[in-house]
C-alpha positions as CSV (number, residue, x, y, z in Angstrom):
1,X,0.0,0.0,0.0
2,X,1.5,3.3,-0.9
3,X,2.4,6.0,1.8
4,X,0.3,8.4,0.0
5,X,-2.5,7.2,1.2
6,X,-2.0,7.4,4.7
7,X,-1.4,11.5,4.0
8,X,-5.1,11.5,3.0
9,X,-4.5,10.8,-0.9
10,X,-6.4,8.3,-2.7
11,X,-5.6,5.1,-3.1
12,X,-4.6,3.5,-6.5
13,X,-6.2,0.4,-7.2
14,X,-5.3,-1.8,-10.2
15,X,-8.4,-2.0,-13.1
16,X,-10.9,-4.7,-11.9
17,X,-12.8,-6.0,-9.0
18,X,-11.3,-6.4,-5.6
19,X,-11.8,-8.6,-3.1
20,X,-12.9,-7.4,0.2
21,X,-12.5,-10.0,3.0
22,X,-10.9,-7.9,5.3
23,X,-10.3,-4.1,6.1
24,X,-6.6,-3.8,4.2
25,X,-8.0,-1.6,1.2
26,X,-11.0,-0.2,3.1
27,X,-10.5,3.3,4.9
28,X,-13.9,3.7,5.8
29,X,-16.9,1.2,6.9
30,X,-19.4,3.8,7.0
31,X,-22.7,2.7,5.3
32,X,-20.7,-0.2,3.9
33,X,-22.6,-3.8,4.7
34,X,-19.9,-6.6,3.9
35,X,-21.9,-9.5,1.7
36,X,-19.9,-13.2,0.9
37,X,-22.5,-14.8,-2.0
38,X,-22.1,-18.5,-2.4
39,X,-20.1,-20.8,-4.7
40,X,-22.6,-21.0,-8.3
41,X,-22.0,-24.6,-9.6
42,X,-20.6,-24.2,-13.1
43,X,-23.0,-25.4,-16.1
44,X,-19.8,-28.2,-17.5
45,X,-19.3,-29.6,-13.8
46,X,-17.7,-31.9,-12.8
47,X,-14.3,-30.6,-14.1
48,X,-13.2,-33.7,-13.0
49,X,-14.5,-37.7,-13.8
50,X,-13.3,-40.5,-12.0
51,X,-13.4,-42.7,-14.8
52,X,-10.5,-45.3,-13.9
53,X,-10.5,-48.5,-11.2
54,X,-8.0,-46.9,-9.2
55,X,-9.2,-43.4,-8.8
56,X,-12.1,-44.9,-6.2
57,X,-15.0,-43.0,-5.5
58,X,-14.6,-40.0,-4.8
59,X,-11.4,-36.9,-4.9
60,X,-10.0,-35.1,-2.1
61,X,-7.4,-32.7,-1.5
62,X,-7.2,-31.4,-5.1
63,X,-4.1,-28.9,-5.6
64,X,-3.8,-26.5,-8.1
65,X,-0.4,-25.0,-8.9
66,X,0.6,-22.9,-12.0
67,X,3.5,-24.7,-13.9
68,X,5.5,-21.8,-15.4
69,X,8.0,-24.5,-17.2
70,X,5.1,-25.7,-19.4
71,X,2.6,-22.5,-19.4
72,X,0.0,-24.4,-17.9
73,X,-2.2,-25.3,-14.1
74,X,-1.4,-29.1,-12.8
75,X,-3.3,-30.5,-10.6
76,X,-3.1,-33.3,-7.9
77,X,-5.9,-35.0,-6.1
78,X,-5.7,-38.3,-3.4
79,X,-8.7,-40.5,-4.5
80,X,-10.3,-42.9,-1.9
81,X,-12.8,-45.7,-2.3
């Protein structure tokens, strides 16, 4: 967060939405009634078949992590019957 801001200046946010869980960004809570909506289901669900013998039924643990070497998001789940 830039010093400005604390000497009354606005703050610069990057284009976009933000996400406000918490009070880092906001300076005032005046008039301001914090809403969390829930999780929409999207229409191609499930992302993610178990269509062989091993994988059991059903995923846990999933992990996501952004593999720079190969441009693309891997992902790793535990399986259990």
């Amino acid at each position: 967060m830039s010093n400005n801001y604390y000497r009354g200046e606005p703050l610069k946010l990057s284009a976009g939405s933000q996400l406000l869980l918490d009070d880092t960004i906001v300076e005032d809570r005046w008039r301001l009634r914090r809403v969390i909506h829930g999780p929409e289901k999207h229409p191609r669900n499930p992302v993610l078949t178990l269509d062989k013998p091993w994988e059991g039924d059903y995923v846990t643990y999933p992990i996501v992590i952004w593999d720079e070497a190969v441009s693309l998001f891997r992902m790793w789940y535990t399986t259990a019957a």
